[in-house]
C-alpha positions in Angstrom: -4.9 -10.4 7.2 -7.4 -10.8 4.2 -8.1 -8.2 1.6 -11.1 -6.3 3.6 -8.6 -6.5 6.8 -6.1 -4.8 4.5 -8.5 -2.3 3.2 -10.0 -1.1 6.3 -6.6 -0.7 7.8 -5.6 1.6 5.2 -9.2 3.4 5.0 -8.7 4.5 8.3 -5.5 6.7 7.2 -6.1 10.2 7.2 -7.4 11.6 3.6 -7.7 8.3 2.4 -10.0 8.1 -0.6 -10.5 4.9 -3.1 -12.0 4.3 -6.1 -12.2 1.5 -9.4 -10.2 3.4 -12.0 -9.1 1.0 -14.4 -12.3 -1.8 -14.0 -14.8 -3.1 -11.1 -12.2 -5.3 -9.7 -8.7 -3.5 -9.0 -9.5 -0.7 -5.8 -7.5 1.9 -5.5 -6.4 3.7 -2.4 -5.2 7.3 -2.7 -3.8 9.8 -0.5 -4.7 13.6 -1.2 -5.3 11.9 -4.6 -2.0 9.9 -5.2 -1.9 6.4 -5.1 -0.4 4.5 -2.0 -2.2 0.7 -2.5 -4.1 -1.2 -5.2 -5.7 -4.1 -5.0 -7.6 -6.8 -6.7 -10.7 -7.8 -4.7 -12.1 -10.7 -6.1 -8.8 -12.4 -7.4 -7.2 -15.3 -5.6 -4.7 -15.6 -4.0 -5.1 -12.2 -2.6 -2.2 -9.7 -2.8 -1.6 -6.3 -2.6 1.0 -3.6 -4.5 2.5 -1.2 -2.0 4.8 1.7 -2.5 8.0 1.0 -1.1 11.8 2.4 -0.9 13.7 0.8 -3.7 16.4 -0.9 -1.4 13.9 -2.3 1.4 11.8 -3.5 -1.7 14.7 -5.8 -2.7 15.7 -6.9 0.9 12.0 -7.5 1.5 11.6 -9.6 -1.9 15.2 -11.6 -1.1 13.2 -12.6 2.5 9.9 -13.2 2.0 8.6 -15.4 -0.8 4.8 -13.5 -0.6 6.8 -10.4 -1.9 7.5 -10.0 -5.3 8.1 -7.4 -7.8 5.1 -5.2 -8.1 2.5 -6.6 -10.7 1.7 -3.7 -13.4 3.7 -1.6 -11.8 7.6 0.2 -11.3 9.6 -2.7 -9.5 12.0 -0.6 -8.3 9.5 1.3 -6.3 6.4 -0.7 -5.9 5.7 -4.6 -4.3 3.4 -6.8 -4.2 2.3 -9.1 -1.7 0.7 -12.1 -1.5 -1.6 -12.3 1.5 -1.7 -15.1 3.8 1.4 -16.3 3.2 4.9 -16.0 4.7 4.1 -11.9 5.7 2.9 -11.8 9.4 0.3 -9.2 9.8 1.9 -6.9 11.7 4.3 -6.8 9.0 1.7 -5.8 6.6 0.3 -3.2 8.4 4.1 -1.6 8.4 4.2 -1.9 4.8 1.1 -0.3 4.0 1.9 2.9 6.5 5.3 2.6 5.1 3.4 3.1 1.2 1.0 5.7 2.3 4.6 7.4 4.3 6.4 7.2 0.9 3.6 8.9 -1.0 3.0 12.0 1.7 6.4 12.2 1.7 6.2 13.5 -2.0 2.9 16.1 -1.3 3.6 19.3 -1.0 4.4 20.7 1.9 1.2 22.2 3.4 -0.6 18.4 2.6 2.1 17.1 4.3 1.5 19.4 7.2 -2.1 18.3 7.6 -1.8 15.1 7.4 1.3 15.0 10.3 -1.5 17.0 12.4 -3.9 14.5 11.9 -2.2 12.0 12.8 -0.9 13.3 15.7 -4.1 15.2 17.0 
């Protein structure tokens, strides 16, 4: 996948809005307003940072060399990864539902509601 594959995957999430906070390059990919993906689009190599469970972050980063700790970020809770590299695409598209899972997970619980409706209606 390349970086606009990446984005329009996760666009397509429900309540999925993005913005450039920090500068015109680094796009940022909320759900209900909490961060689940960020990514630089004119930098190369591409990568993405994606939320992630602290175990499965390690395990992920001691398998695949495009994972690494996430740049700018909590490496206990956050990766990033290097696209087109050793991280098949269906891989990736795990990885950033598993992200956007992690933060719904943490909305409260009528968000939470909404979005599990949407997804399943």
């Amino acid at each position: 996948m390349d970086i606009w594959q990446v984005h329009d995957y996760a666009a397509a999430l429900p309540e999925v809005s993005e913005n450039f906070p920090f500068d015109e390059h680094t796009l940022v990919m909320r759900v209900m307003g909490k961060i689940f993906l960020l990514m630089n689009v004119q930098k190369e190599p591409a990568s993405v940072n994606l939320k992630c469970e602290p175990e499965r972050a390690v395990e992920l980063r001691a398998r695949y060399e495009a994972v690494l700790p996430g740049y700018h970020m909590n490496k206990r809770h956050w990766n990033t990864v290097m696209l087109g590299q050793d991280v098949r695409p269906e891989l990736l598209r795990e990885l950033i539902e598993h992200s956007y899972e992690r933060v719904v997970a943490g909305l409260k619980k009528a968000e939470r509601e909404r979005i599990r409706a949407m997804r399943e209606g």
